[in-house]
C-alpha positions as CSV (number, residue, x, y, z in Angstrom):
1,X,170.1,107.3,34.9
2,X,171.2,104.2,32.7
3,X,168.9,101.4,32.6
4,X,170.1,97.9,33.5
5,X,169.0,95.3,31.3
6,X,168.6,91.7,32.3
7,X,168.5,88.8,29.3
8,X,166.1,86.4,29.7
9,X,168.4,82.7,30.4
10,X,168.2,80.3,27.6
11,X,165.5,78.2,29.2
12,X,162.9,80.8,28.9
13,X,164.0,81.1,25.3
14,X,163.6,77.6,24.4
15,X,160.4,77.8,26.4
16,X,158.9,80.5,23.8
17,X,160.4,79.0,20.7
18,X,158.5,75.5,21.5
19,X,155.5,77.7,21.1
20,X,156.1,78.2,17.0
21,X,154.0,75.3,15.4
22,X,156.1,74.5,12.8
23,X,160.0,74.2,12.5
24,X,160.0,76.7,9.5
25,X,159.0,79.1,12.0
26,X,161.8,79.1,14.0
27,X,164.1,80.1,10.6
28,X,163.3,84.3,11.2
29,X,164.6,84.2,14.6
30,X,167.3,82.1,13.7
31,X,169.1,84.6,11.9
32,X,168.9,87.0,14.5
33,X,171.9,86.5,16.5
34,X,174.1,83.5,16.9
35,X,172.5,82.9,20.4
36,X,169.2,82.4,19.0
37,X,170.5,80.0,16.5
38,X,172.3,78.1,18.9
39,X,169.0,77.4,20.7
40,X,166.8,76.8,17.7
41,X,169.2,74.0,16.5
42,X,168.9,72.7,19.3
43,X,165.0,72.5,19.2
44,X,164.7,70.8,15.6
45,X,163.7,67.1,16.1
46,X,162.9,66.1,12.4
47,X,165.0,66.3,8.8
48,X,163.8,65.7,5.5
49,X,166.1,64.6,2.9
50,X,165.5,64.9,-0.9
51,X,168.2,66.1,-2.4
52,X,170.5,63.3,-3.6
53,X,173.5,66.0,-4.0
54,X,173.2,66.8,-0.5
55,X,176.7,66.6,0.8
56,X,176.7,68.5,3.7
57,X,174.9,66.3,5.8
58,X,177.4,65.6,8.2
59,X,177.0,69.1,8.9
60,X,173.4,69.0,8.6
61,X,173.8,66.6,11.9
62,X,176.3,68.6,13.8
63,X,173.9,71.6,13.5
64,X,171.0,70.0,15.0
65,X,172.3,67.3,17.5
66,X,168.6,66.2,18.9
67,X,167.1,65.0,15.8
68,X,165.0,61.9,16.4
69,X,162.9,61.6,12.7
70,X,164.5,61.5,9.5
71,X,162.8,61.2,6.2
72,X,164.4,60.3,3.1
73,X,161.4,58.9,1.9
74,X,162.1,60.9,-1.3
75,X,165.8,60.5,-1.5
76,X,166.9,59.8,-4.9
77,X,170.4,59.1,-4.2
78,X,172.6,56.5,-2.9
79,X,171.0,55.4,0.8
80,X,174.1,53.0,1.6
81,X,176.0,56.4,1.7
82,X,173.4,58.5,4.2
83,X,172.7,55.9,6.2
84,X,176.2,55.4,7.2
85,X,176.5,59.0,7.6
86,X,173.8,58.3,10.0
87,X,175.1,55.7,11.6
88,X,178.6,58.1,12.0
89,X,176.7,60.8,13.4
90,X,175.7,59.1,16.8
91,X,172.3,60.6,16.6
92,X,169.9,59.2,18.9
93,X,167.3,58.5,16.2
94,X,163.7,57.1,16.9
95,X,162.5,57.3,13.4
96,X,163.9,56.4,10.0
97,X,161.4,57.0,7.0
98,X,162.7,54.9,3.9
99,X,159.5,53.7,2.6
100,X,158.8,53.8,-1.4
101,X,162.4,51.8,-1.4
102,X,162.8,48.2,-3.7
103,X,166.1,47.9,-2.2
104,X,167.3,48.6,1.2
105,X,170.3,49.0,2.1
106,X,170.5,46.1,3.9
107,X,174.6,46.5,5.7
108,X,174.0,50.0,6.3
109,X,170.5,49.5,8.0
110,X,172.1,46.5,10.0
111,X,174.8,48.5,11.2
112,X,172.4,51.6,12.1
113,X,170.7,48.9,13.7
114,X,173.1,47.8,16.2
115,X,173.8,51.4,16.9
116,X,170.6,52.3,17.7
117,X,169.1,52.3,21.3
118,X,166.3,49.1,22.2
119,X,163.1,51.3,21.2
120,X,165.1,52.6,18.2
121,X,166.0,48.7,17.0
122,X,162.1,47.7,17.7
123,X,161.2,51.2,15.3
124,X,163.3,50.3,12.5
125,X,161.8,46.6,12.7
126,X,158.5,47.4,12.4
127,X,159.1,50.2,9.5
128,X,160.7,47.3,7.6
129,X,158.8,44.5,8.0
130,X,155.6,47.1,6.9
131,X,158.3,47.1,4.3
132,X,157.5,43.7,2.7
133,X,161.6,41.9,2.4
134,X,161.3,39.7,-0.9
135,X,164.3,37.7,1.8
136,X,163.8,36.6,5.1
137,X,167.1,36.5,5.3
138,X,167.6,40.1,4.7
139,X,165.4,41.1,7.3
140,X,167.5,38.7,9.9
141,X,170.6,40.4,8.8
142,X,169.1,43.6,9.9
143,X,167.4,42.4,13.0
């Protein structure tokens, strides 16, 4: 007699996978099967970003649509460029790390800023006025 099998939905999936402490942890079954994948994208929430020779970051934000934090506190490369691919992406970020900056990118802030949603706006204010502008003006701009 054959034995019927019944997957377990999606929901129940996610429901384990938000179990794993870390997002690293959800990498081994990740490469399981394409379903798996599909639903640990959809659980990461934070992306770091050193590499300035990153160019698949469009991608990057494709893959995992729910990201809220990015950190590009250690981003050596141009930050006009990602945050405008940020801005692009229509994520639905809470969180932009861009600390140990002298220069922000002031346009490309200022048009993530108008992108972003109330709580987002009120995030990226705080993070840059803990940022210390040399120019008032600057932080208008981006207000």
């Amino acid at each position: 007699m054959a034995e019927k099998f019944v997957e377990l939905p999606d929901v129940c999936w996610e429901l384990i996978f938000r179990l794993f402490n870390h997002h690293r942890h959800l990498e081994a079954p990740s490469i399981v099967c394409k379903r798996f994948l599909s639903i640990t994208n959809s659980l990461r929430r934070s992306l770091t970003v050193a590499d300035p020779t990153v160019l698949v970051l469009t991608r990057l934000f494709k893959r995992f649509p729910h990201l809220k934090q990015i950190d590009l506190h250690d981003f050596q490369g141009d930050l006009n460029v990602i945050v405008h691919q940020i801005v692009l992406s229509g994520l639905d970020l809470e969180e932009l790390n861009i600390s140990n900056r002298r220069n922000l990118p002031v346009e490309s802030l200022s048009e993530l800023g108008s992108n972003m949603k109330i709580e987002g706006v009120e995030m990226l204010k705080a993070l840059l006025a803990r940022q210390r502008l040399e120019r008032d003006s600057e932080f208008i701009t981006v207000a």
